[in-house]
Residue frames as a rotation matrix with the C-alpha (Angstrom) as fourth column:
UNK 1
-0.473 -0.756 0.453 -43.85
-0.857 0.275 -0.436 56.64
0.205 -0.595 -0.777 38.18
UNK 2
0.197 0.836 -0.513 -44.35
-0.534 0.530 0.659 53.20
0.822 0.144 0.551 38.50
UNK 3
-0.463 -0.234 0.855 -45.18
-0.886 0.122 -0.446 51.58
0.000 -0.965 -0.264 42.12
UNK 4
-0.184 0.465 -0.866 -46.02
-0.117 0.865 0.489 48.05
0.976 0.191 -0.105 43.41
UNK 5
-0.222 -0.043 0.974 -47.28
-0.882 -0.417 -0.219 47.94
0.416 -0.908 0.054 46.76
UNK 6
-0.598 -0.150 -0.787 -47.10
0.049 0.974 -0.222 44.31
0.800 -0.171 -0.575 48.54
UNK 7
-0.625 -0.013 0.781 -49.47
-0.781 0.032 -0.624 43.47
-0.017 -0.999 -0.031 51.58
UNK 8
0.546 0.734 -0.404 -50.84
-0.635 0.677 0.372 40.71
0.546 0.053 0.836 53.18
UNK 9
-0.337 -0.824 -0.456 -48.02
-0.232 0.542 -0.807 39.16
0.913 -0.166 -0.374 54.97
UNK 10
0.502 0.393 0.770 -47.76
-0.810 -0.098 0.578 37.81
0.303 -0.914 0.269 58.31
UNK 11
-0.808 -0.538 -0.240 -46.86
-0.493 0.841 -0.225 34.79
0.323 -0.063 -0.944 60.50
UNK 12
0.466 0.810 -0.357 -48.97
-0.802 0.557 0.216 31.95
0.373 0.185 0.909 60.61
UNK 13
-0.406 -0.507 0.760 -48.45
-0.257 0.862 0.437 28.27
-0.877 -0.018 -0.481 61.68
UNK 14
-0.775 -0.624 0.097 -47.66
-0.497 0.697 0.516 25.63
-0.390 0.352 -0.851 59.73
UNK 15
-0.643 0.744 0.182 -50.99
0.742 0.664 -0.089 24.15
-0.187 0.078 -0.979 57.97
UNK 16
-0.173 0.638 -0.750 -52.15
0.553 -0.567 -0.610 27.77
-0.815 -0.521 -0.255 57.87
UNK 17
0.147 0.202 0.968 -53.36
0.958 0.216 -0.191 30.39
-0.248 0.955 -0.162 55.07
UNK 18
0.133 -0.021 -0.991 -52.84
0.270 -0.961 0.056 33.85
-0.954 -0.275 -0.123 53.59
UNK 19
0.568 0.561 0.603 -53.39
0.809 -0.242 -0.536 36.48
-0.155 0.792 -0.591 50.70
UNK 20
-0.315 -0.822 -0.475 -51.05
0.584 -0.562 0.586 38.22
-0.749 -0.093 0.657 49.29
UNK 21
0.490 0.835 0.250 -51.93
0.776 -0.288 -0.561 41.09
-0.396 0.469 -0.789 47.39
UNK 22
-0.186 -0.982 0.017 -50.03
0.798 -0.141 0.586 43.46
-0.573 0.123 0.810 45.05
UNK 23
0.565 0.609 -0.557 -51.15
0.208 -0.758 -0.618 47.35
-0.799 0.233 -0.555 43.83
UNK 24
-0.631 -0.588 0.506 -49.75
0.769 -0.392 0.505 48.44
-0.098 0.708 0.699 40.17
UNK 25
0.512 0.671 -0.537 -49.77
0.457 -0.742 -0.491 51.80
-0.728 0.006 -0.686 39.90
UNK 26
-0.022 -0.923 -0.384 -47.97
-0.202 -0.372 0.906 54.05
-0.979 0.098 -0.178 36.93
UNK 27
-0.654 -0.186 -0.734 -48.86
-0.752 0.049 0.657 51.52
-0.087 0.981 -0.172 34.26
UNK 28
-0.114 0.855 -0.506 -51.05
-0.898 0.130 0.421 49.97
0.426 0.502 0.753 32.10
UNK 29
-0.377 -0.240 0.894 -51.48
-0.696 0.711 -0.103 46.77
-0.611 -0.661 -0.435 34.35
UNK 30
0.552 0.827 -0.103 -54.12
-0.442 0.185 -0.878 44.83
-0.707 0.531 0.468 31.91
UNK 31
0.908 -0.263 -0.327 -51.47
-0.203 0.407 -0.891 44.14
0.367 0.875 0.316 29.33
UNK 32
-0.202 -0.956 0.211 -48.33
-0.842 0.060 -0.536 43.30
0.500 -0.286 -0.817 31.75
UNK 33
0.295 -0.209 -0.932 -47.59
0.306 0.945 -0.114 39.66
0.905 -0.252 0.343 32.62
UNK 34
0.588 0.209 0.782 -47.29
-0.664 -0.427 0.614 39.64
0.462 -0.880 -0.112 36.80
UNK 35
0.116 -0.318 -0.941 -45.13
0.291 0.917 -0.274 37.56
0.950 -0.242 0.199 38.98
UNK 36
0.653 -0.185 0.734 -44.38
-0.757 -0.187 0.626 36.93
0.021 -0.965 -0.263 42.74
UNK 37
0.203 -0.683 -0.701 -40.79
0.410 0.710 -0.573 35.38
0.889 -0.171 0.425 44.05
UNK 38
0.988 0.149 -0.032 -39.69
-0.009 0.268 0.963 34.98
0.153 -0.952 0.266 47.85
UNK 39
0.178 -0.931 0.318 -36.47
-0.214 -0.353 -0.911 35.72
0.960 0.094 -0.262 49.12
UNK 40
0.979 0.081 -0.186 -34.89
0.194 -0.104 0.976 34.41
0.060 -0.991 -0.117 52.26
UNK 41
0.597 -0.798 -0.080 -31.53
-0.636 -0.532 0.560 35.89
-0.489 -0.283 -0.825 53.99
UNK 42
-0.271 -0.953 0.133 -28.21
-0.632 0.280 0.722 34.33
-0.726 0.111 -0.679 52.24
UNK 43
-0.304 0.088 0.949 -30.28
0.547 0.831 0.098 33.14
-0.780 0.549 -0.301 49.51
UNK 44
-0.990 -0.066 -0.123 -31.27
-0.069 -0.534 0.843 34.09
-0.122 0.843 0.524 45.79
UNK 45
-0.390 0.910 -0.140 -34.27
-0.591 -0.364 -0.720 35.50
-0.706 -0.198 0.680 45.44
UNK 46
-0.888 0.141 0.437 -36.47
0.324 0.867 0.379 32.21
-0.326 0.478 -0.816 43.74
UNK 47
-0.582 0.777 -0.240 -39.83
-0.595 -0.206 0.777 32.60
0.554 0.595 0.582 41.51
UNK 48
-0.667 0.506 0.547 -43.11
-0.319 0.469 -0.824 31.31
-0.673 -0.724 -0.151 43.25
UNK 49
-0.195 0.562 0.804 -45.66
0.770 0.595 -0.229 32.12
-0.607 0.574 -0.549 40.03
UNK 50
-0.941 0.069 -0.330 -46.20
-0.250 -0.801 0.545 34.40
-0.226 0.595 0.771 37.12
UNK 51
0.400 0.878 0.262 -49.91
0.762 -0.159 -0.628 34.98
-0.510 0.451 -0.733 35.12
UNK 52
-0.905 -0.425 -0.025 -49.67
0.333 -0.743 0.581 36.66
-0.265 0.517 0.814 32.17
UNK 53
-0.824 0.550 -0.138 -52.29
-0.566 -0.779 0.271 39.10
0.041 0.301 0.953 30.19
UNK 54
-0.184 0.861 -0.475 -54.62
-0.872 0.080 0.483 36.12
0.453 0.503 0.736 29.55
UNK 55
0.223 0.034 0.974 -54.14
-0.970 0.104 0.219 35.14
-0.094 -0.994 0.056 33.13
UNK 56
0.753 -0.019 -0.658 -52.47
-0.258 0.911 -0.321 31.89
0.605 0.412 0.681 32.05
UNK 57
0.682 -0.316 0.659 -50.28
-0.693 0.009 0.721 30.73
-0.234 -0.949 -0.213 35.53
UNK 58
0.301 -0.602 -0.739 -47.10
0.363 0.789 -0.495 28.69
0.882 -0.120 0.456 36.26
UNK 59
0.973 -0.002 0.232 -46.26
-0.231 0.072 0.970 27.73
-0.018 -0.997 0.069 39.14
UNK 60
-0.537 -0.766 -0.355 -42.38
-0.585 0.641 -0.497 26.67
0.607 -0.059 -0.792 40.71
UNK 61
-0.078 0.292 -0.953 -42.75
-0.053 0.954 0.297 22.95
0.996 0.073 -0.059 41.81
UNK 62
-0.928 -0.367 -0.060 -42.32
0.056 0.021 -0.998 23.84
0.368 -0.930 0.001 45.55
UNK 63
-0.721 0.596 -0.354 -45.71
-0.115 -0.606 -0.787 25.14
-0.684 -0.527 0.505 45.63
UNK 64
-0.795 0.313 -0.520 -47.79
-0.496 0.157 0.854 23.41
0.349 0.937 0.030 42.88
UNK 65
-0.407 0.859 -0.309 -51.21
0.215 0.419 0.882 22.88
0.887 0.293 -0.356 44.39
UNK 66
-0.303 0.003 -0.953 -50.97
0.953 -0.020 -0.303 25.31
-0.020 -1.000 0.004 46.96
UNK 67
-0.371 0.026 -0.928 -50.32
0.295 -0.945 -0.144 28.09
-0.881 -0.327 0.343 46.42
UNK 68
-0.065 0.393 0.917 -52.90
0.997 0.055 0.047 30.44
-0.032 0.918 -0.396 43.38
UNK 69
-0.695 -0.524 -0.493 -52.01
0.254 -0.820 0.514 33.28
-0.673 0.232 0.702 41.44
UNK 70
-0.125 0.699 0.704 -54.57
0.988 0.154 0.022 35.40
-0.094 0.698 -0.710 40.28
UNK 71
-0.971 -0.206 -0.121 -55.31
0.227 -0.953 -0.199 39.11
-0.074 -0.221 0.973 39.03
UNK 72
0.487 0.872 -0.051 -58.04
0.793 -0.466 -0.391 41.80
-0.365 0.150 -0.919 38.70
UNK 73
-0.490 -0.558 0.669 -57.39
0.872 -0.314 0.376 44.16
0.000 0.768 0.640 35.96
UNK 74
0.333 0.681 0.652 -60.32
0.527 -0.708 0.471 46.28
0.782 0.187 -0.594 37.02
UNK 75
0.972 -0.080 -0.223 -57.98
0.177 -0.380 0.908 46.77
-0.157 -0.922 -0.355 40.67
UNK 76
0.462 -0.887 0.000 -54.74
-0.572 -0.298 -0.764 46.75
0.678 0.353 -0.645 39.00
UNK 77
0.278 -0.320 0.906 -54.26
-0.949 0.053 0.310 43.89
-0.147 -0.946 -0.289 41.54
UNK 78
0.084 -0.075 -0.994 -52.30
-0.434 0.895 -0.104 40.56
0.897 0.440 0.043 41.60
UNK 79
0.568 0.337 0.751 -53.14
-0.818 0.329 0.472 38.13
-0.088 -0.882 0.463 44.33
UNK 80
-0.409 -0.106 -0.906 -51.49
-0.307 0.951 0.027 35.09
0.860 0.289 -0.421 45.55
UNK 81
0.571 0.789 0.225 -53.69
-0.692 0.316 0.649 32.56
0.441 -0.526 0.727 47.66
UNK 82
-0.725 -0.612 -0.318 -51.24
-0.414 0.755 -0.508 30.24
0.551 -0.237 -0.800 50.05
UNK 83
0.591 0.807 -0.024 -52.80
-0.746 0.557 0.364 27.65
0.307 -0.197 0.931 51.29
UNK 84
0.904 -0.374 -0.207 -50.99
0.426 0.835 0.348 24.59
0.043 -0.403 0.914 53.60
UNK 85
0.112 -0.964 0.243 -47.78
-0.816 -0.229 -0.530 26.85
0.567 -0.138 -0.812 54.22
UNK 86
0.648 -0.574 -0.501 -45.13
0.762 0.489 0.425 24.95
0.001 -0.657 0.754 55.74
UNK 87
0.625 -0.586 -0.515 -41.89
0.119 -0.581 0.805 26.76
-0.771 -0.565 -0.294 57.16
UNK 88
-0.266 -0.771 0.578 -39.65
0.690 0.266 0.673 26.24
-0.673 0.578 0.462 53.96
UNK 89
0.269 0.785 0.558 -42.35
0.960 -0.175 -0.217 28.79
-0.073 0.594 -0.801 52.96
UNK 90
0.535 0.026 -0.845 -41.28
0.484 -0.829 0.281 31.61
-0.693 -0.559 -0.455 55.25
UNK 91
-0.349 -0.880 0.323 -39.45
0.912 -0.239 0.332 34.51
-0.215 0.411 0.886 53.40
UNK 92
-0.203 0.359 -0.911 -40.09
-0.389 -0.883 -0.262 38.34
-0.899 0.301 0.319 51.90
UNK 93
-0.115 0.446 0.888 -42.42
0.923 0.377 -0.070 37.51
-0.366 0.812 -0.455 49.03
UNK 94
-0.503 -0.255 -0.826 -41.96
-0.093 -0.934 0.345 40.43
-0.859 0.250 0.446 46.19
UNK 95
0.617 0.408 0.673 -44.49
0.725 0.036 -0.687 41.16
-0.304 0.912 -0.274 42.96
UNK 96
-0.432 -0.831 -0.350 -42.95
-0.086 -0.348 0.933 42.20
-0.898 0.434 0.079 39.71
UNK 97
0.459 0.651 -0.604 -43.57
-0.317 -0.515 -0.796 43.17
-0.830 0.557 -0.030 36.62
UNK 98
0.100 -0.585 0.805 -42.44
0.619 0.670 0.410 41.57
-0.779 0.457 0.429 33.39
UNK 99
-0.709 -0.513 0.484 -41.00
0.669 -0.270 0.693 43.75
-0.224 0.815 0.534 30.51
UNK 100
0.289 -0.569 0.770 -41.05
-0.425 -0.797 -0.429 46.11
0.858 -0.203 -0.472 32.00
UNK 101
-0.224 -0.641 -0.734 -39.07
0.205 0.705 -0.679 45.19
0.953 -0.303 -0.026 34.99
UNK 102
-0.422 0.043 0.905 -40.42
-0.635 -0.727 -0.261 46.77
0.647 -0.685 0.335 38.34
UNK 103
-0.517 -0.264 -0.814 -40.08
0.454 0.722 -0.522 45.30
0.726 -0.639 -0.253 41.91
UNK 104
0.497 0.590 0.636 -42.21
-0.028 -0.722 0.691 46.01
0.867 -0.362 -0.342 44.27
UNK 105
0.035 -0.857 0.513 -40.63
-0.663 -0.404 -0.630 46.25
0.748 -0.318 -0.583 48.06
UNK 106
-0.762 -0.444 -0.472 -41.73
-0.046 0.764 -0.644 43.16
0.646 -0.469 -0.602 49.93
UNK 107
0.459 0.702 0.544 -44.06
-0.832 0.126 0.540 41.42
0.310 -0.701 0.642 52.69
UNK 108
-0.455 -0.855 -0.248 -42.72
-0.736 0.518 -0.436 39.26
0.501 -0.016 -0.865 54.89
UNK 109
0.390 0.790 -0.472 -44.37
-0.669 0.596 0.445 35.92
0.633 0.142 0.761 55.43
UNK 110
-0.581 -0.780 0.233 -43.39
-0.749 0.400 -0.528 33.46
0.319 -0.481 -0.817 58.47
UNK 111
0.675 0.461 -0.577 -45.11
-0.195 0.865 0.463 29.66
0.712 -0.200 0.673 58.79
UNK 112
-0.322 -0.548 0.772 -44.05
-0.945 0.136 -0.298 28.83
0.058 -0.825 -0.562 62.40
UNK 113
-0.548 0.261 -0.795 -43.87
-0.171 0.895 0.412 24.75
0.819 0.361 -0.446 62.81
């Protein structure tokens, strides 16, 4: 059974930082490309950044030189590092697996201005 377990969330102000962190359990993590996307109410859940096997990163443009996506393969963990949140930030921020498909269940992040 495979699980993803999100934590790190929280609410912060505006200018502030935080570490999201994401357990894979179930499967081989080491050879699965990782991502994290952000979801706020009445909207479509949007990509933030992926890293695949040979931790090569993209980023969406909202969050290019803020926010860093990295893993550890020896923790089965992907990490993302925000850095200068602003409020446009806030939302449930979800890791995911790529081919397979598997969602983990959320942390919810709030940047108060």
């Amino acid at each position: 059974q495979v699980q993803l377990v999100e934590s790190g969330g929280g609410l912060v102000q505006a200018g502030g930082s935080l570490r999201l962190s994401c357990v894979v359990s179930g499967i081989t993590f080491r050879f699965i490309p990782m991502g994290w996307y952000r979801q706020v109410p009445g909207k479509q859940r949007e990509f933030v950044a992926n890293i695949n096997r040979g931790s090569s990163t993209n980023y969406a443009d909202s969050v290019k030189g803020r926010f860093t996506i990295s893993r550890d393969n020896a923790k089965n963990t992907v990490f993302l590092q925000m850095n200068s949140l602003k409020p446009e930030d806030t939302g449930v921020y979800y890791c995911k697996t790529y081919t397979p498909d598997y969602w983990g269940q959320g942390t919810q992040v709030t940047v108060s201005s």
